[in-house]
PATIDREN-604655 format. One record per residue (C-alpha): residue number from 0; z, x, y. Coordinates in nm, 2 decimals. Each point is the difference from the previous one (the first is absolute). Example, Ala and Ser with C-alpha at 12.3 -4.5 7.8 and 13.67 -1.06 7.14 Angstrom:
<recs>
+-----+--------+--------+--------+
: pos :     up :   east :  north :
+-----+--------+--------+--------+
:   0 :   0.78 :   1.23 :  -0.45 :
:   1 :  -0.07 :   0.14 :   0.34 :
+-----+--------+--------+--------+
</recs>
This chain:
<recs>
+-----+--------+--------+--------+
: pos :     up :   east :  north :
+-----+--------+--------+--------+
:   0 :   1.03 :  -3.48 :   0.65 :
:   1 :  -0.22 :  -0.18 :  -0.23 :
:   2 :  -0.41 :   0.03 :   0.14 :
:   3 :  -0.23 :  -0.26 :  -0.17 :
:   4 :  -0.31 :   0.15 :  -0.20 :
:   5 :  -0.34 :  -0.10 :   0.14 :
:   6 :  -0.21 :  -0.13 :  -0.31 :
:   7 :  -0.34 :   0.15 :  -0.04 :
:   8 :  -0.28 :  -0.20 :  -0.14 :
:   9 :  -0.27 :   0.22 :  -0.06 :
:  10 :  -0.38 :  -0.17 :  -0.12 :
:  11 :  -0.18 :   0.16 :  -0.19 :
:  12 :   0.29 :   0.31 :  -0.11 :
:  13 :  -0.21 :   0.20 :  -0.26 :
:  14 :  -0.28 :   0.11 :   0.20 :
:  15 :  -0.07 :   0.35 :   0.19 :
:  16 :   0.17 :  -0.20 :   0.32 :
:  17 :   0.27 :  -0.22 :  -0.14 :
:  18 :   0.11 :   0.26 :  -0.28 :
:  19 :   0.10 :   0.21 :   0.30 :
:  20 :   0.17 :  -0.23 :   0.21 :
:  21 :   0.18 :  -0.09 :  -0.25 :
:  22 :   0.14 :   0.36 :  -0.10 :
:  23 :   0.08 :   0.06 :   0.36 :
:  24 :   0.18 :  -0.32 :   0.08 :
:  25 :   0.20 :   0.04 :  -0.35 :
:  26 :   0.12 :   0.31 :   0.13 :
:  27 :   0.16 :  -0.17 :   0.32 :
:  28 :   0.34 :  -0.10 :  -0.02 :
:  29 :   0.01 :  -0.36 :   0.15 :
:  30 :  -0.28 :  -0.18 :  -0.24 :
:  31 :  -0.08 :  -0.23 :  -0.29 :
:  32 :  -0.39 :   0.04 :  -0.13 :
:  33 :  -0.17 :  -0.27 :  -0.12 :
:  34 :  -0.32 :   0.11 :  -0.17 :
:  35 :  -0.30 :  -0.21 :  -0.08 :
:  36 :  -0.31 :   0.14 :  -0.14 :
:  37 :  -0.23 :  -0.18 :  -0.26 :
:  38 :   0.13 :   0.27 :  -0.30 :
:  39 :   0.39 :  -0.07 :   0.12 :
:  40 :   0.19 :   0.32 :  -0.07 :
:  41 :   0.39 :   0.09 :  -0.19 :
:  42 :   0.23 :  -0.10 :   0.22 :
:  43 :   0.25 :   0.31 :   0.15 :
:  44 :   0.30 :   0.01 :   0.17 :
:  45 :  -0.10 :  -0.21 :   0.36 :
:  46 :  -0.34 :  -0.06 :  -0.10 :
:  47 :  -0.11 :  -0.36 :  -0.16 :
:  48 :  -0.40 :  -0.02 :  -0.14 :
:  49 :  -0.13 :  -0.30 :  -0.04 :
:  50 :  -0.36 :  -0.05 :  -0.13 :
:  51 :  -0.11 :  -0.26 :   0.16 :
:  52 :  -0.40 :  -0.09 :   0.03 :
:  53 :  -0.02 :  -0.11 :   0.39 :
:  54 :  -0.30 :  -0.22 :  -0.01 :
:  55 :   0.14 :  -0.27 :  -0.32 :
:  56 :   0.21 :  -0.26 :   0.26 :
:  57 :   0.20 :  -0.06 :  -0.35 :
:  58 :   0.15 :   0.37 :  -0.01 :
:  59 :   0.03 :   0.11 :   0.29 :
:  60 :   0.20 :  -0.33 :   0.10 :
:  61 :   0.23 :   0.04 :  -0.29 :
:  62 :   0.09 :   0.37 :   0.04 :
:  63 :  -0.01 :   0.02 :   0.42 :
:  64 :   0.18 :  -0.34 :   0.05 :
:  65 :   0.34 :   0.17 :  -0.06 :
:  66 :  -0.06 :   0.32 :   0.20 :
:  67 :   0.27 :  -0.14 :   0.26 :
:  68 :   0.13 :   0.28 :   0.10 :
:  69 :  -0.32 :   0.20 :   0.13 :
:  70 :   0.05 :   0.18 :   0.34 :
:  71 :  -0.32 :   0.19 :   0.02 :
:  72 :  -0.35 :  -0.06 :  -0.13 :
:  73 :  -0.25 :   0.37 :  -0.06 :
:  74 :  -0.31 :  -0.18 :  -0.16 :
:  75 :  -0.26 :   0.27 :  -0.14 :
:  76 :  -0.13 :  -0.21 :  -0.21 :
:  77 :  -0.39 :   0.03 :  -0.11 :
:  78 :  -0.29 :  -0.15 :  -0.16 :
:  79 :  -0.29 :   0.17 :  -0.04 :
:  80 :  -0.34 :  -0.20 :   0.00 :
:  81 :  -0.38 :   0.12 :   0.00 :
:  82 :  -0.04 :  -0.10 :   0.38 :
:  83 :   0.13 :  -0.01 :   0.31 :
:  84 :  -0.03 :  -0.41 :   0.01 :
:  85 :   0.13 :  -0.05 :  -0.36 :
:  86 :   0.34 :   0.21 :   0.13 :
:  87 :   0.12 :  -0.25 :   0.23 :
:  88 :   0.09 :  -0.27 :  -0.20 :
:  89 :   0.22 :   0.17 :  -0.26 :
:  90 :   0.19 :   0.21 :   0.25 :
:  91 :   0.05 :  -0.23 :   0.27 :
:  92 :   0.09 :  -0.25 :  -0.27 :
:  93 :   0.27 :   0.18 :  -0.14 :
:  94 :   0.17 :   0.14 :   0.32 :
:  95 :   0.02 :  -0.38 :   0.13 :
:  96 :   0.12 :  -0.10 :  -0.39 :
:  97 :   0.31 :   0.23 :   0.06 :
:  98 :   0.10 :  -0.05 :   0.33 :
:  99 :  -0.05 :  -0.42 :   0.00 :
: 100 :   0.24 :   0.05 :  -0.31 :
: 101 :   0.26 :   0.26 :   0.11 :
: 102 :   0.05 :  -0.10 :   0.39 :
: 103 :   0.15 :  -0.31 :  -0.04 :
: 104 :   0.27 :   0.10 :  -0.27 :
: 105 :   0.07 :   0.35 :   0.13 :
: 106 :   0.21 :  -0.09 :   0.31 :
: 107 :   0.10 :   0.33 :   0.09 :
: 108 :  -0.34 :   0.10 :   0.01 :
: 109 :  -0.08 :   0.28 :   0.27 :
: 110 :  -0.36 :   0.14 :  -0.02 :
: 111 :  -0.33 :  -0.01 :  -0.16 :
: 112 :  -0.16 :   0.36 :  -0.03 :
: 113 :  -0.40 :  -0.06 :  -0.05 :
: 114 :  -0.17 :   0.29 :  -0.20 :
: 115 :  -0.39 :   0.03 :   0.18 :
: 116 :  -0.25 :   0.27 :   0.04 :
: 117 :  -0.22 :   0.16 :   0.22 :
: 118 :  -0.23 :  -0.31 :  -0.16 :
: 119 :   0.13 :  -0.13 :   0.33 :
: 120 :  -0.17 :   0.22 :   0.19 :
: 121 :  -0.37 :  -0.05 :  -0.20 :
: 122 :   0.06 :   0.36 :  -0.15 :
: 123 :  -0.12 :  -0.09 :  -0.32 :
: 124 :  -0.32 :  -0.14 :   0.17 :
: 125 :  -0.12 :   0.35 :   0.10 :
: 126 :   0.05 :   0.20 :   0.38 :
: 127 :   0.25 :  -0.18 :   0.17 :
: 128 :   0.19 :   0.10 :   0.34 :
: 129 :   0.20 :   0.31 :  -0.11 :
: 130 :   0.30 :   0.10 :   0.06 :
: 131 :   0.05 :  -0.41 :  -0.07 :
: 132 :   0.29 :  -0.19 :   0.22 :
: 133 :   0.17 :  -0.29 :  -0.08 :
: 134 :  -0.08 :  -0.17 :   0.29 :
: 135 :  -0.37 :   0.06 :  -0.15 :
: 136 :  -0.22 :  -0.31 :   0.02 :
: 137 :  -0.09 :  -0.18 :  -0.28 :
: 138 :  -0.30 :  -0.03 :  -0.18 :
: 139 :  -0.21 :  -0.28 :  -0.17 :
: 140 :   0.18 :  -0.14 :  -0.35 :
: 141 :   0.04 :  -0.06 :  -0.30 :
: 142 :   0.31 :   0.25 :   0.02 :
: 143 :   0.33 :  -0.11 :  -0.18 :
: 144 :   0.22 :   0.24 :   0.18 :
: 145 :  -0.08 :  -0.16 :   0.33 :
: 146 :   0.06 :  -0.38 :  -0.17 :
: 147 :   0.31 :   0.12 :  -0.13 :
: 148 :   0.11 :   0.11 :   0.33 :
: 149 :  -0.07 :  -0.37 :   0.20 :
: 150 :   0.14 :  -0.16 :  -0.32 :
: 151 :   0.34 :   0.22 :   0.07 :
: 152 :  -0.01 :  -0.05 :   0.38 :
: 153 :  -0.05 :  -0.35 :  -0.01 :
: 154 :   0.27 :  -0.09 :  -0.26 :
: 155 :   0.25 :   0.24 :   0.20 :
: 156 :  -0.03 :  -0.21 :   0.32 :
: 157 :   0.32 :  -0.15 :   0.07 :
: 158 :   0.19 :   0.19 :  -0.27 :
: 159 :   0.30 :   0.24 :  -0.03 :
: 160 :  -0.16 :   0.26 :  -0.19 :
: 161 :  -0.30 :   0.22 :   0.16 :
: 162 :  -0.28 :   0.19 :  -0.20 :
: 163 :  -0.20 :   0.34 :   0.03 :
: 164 :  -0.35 :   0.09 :  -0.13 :
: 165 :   0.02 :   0.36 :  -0.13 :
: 166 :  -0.33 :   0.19 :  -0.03 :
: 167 :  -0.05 :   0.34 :  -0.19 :
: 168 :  -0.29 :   0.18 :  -0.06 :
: 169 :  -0.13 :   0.13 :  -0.36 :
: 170 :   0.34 :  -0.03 :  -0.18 :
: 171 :   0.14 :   0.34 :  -0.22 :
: 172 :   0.19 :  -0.10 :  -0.31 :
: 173 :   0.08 :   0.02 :  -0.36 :
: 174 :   0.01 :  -0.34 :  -0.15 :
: 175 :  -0.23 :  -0.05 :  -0.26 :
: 176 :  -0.19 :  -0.33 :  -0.10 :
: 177 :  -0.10 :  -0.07 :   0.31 :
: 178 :  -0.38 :  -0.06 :   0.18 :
: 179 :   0.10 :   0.22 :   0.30 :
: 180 :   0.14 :   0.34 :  -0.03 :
: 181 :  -0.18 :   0.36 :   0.13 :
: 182 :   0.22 :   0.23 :  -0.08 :
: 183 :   0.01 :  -0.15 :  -0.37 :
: 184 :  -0.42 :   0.03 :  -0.05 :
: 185 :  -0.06 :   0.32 :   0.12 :
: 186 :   0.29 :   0.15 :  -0.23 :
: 187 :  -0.16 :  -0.17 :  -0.29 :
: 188 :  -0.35 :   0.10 :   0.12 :
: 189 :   0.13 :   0.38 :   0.04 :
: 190 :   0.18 :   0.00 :  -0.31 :
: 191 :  -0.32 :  -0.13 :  -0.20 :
: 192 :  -0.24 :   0.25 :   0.22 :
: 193 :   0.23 :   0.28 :  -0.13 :
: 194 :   0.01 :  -0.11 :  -0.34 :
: 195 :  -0.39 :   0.00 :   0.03 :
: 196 :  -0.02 :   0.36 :   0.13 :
: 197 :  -0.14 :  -0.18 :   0.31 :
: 198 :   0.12 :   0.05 :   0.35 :
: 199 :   0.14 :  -0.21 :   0.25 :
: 200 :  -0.29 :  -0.18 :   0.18 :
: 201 :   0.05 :  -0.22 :   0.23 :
: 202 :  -0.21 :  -0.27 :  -0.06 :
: 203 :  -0.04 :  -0.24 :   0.28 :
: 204 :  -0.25 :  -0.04 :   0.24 :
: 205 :  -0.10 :   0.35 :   0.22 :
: 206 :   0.06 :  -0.13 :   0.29 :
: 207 :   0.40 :  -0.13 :  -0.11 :
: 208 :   0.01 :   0.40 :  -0.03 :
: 209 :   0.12 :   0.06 :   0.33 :
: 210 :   0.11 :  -0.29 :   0.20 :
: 211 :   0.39 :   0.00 :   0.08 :
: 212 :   0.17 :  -0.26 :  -0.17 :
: 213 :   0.37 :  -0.06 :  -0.06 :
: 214 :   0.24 :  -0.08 :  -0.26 :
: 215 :   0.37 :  -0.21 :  -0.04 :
: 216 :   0.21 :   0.14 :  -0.23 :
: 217 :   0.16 :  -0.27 :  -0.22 :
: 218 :   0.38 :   0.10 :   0.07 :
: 219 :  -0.04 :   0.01 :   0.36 :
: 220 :  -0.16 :  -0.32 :   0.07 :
: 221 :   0.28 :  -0.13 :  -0.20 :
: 222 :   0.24 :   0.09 :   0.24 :
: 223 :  -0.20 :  -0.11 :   0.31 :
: 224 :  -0.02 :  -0.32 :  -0.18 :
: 225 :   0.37 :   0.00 :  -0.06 :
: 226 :   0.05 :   0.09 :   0.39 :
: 227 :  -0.23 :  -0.24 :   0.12 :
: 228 :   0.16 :  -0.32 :  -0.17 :
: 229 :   0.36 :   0.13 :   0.09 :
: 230 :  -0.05 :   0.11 :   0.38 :
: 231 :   0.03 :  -0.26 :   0.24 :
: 232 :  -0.26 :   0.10 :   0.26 :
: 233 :  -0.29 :   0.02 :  -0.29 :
: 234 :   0.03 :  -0.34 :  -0.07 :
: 235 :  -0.32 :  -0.18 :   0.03 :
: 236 :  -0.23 :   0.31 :   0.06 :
: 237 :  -0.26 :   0.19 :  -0.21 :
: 238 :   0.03 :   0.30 :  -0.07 :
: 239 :  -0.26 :   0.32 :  -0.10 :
: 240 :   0.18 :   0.19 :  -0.27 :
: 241 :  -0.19 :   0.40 :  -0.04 :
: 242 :   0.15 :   0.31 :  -0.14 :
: 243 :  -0.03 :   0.14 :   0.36 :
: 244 :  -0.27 :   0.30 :  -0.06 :
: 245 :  -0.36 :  -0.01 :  -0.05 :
: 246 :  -0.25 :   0.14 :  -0.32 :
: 247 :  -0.36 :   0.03 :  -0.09 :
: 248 :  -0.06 :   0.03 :  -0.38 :
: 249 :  -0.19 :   0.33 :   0.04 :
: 250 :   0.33 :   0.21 :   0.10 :
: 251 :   0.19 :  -0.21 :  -0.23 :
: 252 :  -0.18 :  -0.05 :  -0.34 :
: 253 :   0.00 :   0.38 :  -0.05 :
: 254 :   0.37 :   0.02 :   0.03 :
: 255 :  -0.01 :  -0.30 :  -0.24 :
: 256 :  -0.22 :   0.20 :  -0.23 :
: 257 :   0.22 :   0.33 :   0.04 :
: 258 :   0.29 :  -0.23 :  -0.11 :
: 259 :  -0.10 :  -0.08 :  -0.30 :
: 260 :  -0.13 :   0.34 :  -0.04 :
: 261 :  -0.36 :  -0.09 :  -0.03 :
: 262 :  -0.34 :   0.13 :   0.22 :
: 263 :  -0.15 :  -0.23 :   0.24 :
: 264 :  -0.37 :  -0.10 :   0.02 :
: 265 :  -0.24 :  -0.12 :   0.30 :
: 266 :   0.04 :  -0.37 :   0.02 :
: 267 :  -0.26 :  -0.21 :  -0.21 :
: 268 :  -0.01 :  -0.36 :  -0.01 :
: 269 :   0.15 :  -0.17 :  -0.29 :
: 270 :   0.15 :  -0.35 :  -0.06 :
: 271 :   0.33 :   0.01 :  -0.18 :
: 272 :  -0.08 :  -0.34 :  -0.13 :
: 273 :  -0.27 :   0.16 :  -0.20 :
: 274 :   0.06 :   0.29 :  -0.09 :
: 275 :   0.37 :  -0.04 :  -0.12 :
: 276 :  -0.12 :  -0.29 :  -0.19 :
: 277 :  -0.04 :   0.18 :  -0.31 :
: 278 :   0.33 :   0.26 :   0.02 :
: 279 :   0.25 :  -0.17 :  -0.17 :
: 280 :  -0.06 :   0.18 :  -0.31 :
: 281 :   0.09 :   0.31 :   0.26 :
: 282 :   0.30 :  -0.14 :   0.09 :
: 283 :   0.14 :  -0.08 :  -0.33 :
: 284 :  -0.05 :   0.30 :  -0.13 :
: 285 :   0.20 :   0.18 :   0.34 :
: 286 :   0.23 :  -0.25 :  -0.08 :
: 287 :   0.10 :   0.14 :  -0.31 :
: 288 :  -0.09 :   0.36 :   0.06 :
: 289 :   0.28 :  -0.02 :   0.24 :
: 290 :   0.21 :  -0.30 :  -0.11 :
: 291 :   0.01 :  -0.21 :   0.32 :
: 292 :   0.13 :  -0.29 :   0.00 :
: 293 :  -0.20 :  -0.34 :  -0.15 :
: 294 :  -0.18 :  -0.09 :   0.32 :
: 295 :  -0.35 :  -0.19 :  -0.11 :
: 296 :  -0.32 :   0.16 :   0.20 :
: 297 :  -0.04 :  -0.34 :   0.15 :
: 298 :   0.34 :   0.03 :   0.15 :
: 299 :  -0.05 :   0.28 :   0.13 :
: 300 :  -0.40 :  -0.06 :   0.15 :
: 301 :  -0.03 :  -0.09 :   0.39 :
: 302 :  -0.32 :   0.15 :  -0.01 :
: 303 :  -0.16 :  -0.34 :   0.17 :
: 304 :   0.25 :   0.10 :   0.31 :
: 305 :  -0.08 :   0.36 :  -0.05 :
: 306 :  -0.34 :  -0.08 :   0.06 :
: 307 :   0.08 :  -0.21 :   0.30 :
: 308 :   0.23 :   0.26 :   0.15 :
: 309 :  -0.21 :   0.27 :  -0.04 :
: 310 :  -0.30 :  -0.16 :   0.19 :
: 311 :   0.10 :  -0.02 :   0.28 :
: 312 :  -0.27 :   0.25 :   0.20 :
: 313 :   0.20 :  -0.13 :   0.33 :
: 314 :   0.33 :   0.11 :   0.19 :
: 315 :   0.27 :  -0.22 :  -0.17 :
: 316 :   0.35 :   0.03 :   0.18 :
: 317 :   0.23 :  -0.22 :   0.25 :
: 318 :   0.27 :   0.03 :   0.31 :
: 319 :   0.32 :   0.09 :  -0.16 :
: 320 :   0.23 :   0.05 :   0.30 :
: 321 :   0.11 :  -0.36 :   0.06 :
: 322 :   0.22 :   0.02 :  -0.30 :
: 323 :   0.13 :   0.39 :   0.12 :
: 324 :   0.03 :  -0.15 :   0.35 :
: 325 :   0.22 :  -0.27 :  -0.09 :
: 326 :   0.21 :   0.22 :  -0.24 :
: 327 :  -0.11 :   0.02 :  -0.32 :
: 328 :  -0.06 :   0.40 :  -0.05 :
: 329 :  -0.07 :   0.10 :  -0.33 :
: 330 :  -0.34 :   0.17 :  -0.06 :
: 331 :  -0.13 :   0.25 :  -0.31 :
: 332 :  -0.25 :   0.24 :  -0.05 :
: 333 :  -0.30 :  -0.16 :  -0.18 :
: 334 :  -0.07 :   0.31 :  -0.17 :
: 335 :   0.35 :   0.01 :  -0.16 :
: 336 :   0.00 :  -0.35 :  -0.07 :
: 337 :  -0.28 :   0.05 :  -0.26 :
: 338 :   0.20 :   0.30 :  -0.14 :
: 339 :   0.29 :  -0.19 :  -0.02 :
: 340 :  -0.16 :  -0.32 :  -0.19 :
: 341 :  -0.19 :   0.24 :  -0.28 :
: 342 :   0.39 :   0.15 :  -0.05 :
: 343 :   0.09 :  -0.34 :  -0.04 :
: 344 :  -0.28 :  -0.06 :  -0.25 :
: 345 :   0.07 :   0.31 :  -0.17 :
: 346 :   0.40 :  -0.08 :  -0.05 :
: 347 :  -0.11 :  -0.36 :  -0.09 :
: 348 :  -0.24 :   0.17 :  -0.26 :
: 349 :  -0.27 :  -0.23 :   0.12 :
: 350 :  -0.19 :   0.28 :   0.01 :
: 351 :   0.02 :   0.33 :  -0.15 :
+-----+--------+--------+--------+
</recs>
């Protein structure tokens, strides 16, 4: 007997989350991918890119008002702004832009997935309630996730098609170009320390040293994502999305070190925004000592979220089990995850 395929429209499908979600959904045997980034993409087999810019009423309208047969929304879309007030506009503006423009013409449409944070939960503030629960109270605006969220609920009242908020911690992933990926900085920060003759310090503040924190690998949140908008009793819930194990960057940034066979240094204080200013020359040059492929530096720089990650001198982590509890399972080891991403860098040859 025929089965229908579910169509996937995935927002914002090149970056560390959307990249992911949409390599594991292509992999599934019952969906269509829609793709929409700013850069587009080559179309492939059951995937469709469209570049589309989300905020010009003209484009979007033109290439979204034909997307008829959408069954499920994963917006991961992001734009990043020098403040916390100057991100709600954007990003609540283009989250409404696609659904007031795909809702009404996609009639089979079944759910809305919402990509968040632990933003919710005033992480990025400083020392918040750990381990963090969704049922967490809120806390005082301006925060776009939580506008995004009442825009979603409100405009599902009434309707067919029911929506979940999924919230990972620091994301692991390899896509490049992107304002927001870990595991990405401190391979390019190790690989220029090495080149250097330096070793691996870790340069946040002392106190981020060690405080537990947690992490999401990029490949598993894209199947809680997936499980979430597919399982009936997730619908309308939020959900905290964690590897499952706990680290502190003082076990863990030596093993980091011994992978990429360097020493490891006390901790000194350093902003990556400053001192990597000046390393593209480095880079080059490790780029064709090695022949990697023709990544800019810029592309491959999130040292403004490196420096954000890496200060926080508080316990960052949240309640995973409600997701376990109602059946979603999978969990990795955090350690391994980083192992596996530099592999992945290395076979990219993003780095050498």
């Amino acid at each position: 007997m025929k089965t229908e395929k579910n169509t996937a429209l995935v927002v914002g499908a090149n970056g560390v989350i959307g990249t992911n979600l949409v390599n594991h959904i292509e992999k599934l045997n019952n969906w269509n991918i829609i793709a929409l980034s700013r850069r587009g993409g080559s179309n492939k087999r059951n995937i469709r890119y469209i570049a589309v810019d989300l905020l010009d009423e003209n484009d979007y309208r033109q290439k979204l008002s034909i997307l008829t047969d959408v069954t499920h929304i994963f917006y991961a879309a992001y734009q990043d702004k020098p403040t916390w007030a100057e991100l709600v506009q954007p990003n609540l503006a283009m989250l409404m832009n696609v659904v007031s423009t795909v809702e009404p013409i996609a009639h089979n449409l079944q759910h809305i997935s919402l990509m968040q944070g632990y933003k919710v939960y005033g992480a990025h503030l400083g020392p918040f309630k750990t381990p963090a629960k969704e049922t967490d109270a809120g806390h005082m605006p301006p925060e776009f996730n939580v506008d995004q969220q009442i825009f979603l609920k409100k405009q599902q009242q009434g309707k067919k098609w029911s929506w979940s908020a999924i919230r990972p911690s620091v994301v692991g992933g390899t896509a490049v170009g992107n304002p927001m990926n870990l595991a990405l900085t401190i391979a390019v920060y190790a690989t220029i320390s090495k080149e250097l003759g330096l070793p691996l310090r870790f340069p946040g503040k002392p106190g981020a040293y060690d405080k537990l924190m947690e992490m999401t690998d990029a490949g598993l949140l894209a199947k809680a994502t997936v499980w979430a908008a597919t399982t009936p009793q997730a619908a309308n819930r939020a959900f905290n999305i964690n590897n499952g194990d706990l680290f502190r960057w003082n076990e863990l940034w030596p093993k980091i070190a011994a992978y990429f066979k360097m020493e490891v240094a006390p901790p000194l204080q350093m902003p990556l925004q400053t001192v990597m200013a000046d390393k593209e020359p480095q880079w080059n040059a490790i780029r064709e000592k090695h022949n990697l492929a023709p990544h800019s530096y810029q592309q491959l720089s999130s040292w403004a979220f490196g420096d954000f990650v890496f200060s926080w001198d508080y316990d960052f982590f949240a309640d995973g089990t409600k997701v376990r509890r109602m059946g979603f399972h999978e969990f990795i080891d955090t350690e391994q995850m980083f192992y596996n991403l530099f592999n992945e860098l290395r076979v990219k040859k993003i780095i050498p």
